[in-house]
C-alpha positions as CSV (number, residue, x, y, z in Angstrom):
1,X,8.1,23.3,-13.4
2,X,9.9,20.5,-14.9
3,X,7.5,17.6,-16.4
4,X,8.2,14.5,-17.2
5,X,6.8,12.8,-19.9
6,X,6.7,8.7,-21.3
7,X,4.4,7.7,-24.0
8,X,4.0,3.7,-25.3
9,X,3.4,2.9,-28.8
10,X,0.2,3.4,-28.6
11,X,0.4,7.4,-26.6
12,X,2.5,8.1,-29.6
13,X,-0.5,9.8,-31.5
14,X,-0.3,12.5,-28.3
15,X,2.9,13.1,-28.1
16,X,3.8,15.9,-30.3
17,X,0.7,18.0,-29.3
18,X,1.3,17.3,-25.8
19,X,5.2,18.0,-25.5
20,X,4.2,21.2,-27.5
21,X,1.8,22.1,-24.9
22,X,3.9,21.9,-21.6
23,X,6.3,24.1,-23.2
24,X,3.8,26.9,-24.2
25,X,2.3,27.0,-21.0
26,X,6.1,27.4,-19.5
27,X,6.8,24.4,-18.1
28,X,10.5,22.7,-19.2
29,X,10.3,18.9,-20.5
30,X,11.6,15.7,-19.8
31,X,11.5,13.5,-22.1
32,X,11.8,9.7,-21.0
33,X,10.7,8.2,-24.2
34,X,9.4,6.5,-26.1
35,X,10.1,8.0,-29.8
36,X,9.6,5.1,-31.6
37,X,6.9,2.2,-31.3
38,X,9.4,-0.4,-30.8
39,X,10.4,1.3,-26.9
40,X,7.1,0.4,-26.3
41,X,6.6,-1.2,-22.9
42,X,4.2,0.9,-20.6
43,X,5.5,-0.3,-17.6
44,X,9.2,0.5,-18.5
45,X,7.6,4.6,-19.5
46,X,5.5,4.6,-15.8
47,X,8.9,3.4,-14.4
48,X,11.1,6.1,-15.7
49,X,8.1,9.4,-15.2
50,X,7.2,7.9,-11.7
51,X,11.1,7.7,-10.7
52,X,11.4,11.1,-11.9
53,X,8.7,12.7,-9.8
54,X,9.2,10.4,-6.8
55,X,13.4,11.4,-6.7
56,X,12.8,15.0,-7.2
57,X,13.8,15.5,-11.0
58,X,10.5,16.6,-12.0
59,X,7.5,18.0,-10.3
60,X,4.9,16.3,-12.5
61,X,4.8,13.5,-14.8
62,X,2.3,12.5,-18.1
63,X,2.1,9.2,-18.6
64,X,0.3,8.2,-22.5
65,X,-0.5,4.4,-23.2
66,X,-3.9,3.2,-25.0
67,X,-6.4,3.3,-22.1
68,X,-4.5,5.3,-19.4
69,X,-5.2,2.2,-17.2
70,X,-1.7,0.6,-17.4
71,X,0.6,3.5,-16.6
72,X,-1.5,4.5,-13.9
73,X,-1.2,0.9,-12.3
74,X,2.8,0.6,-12.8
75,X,3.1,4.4,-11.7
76,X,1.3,4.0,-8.4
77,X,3.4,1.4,-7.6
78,X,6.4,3.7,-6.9
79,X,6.2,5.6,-3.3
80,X,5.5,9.2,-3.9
81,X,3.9,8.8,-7.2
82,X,-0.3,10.0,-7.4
83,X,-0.7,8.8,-10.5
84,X,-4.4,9.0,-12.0
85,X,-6.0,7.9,-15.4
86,X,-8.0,11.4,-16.5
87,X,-10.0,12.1,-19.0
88,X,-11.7,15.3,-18.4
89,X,-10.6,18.8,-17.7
90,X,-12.7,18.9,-14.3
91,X,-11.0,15.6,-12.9
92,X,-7.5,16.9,-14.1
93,X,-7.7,20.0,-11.7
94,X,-9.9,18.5,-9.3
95,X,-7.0,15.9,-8.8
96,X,-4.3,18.2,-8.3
97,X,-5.9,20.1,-6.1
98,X,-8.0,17.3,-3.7
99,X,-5.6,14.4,-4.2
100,X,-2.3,16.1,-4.9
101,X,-2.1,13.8,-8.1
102,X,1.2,14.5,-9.4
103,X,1.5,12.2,-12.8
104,X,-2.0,12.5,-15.2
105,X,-2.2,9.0,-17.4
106,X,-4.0,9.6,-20.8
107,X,-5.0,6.9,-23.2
108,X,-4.5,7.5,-26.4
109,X,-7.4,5.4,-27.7
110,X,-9.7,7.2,-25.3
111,X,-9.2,10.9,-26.0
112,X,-8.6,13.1,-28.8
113,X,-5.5,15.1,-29.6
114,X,-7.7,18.7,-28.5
115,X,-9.2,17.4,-25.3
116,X,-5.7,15.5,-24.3
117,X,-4.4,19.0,-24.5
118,X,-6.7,20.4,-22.6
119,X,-7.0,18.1,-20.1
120,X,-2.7,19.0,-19.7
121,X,-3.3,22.5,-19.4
122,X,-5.9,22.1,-16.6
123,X,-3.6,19.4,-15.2
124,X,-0.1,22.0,-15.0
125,X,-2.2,25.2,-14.3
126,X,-3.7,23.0,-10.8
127,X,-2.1,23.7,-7.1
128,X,-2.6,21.6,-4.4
129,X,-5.3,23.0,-1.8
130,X,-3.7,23.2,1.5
131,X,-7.5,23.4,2.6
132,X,-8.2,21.1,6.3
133,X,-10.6,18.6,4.6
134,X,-7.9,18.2,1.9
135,X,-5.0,18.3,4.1
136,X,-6.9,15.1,6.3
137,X,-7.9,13.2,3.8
138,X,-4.4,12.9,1.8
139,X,-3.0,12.2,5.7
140,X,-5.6,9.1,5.5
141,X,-4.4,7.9,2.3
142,X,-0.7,8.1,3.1
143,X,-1.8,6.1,5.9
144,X,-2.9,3.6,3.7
145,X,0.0,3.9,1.7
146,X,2.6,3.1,4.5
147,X,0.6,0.1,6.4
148,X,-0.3,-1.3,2.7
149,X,-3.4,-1.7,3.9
150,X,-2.9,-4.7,5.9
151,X,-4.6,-3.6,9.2
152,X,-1.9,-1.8,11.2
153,X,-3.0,1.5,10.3
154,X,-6.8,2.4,10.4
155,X,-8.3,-0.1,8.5
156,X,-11.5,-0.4,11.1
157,X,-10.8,-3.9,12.2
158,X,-10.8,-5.6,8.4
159,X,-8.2,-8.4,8.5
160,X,-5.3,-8.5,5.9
161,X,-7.8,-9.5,3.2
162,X,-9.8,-6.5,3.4
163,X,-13.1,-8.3,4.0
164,X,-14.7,-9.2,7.0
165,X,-15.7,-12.5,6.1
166,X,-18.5,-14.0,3.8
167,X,-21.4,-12.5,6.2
168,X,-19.6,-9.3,6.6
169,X,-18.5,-9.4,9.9
């Protein structure tokens, strides 16, 4: 599996470890930056993993900035991109496997360099379940994805806003 990889300044202190593990656990690397703190925009990193994955260039992306938070936002902006901030083993599987995540955000100020790898080993070794519940439930948020929300598409008679008014309909 190829894996596609963009760390901002502050996901360079996982870098190293994590690049190392993707390759001993088999999977080929793509590198998309940053090396040094100065290419350090998070959005520009989510931008360039979450085009990889979405266009077929990689299978999986990892996306390191200081809380996971911002990567993850930027990332699910692109269509085909499940991007999730993780920081536990059980949530990077779980995510694969339920929600067909397909690019794991770390923060670098939140996790150590250990559990970081750990939580990409769990996150690479995880196949999506092709179980009914699963199957239904990604269907739902694809739904979601492709109306935006907005009402056309299952969204139980909530308007545009999301909110059925101030005394809740």
């Amino acid at each position: 599996m190829i894996v596609a990889c963009g760390f901002d300044h502050a996901g360079l202190v996982l870098r190293e470890r994590l690049l190392a593990v993707i390759a001993q656990e088999g999977h080929e690397v793509l590198d998309l930056g940053a090396q040094l703190p100065e290419e350090d925009d998070y959005p520009d990193r989510a931008l360039d993993v979450g085009r990889a994955v979405a266009e077929g260039r990689a299978q999986r992306g990892i996306l390191v900035c200081g809380s996971g938070a911002g990567v993850s936002i930027a990332a699910c902006k692109i269509d085909g991109v499940r991007a999730a901030t993780i920081h536990d083993t059980y949530t990077a599987h779980q995510g694969v496997e339920h929600d067909a995540v397909n690019v794991l955000c770390l923060g670098g100020r939140v996790v150590g360099v250990e559990v970081a790898a750990e939580i990409v080993t769990a996150f690479l070794r995880a196949r999506v379940s092709d179980e009914e519940r699963h199957v239904r439930r990604r269907a739902k948020v694809q739904e979601i994805e492709r109306t935006r929300g907005d009402g056309t598409g299952g969204a139980r008679g909530r308007g545009a806003g999301g909110s059925a008014g101030p005394r809740g309909g």
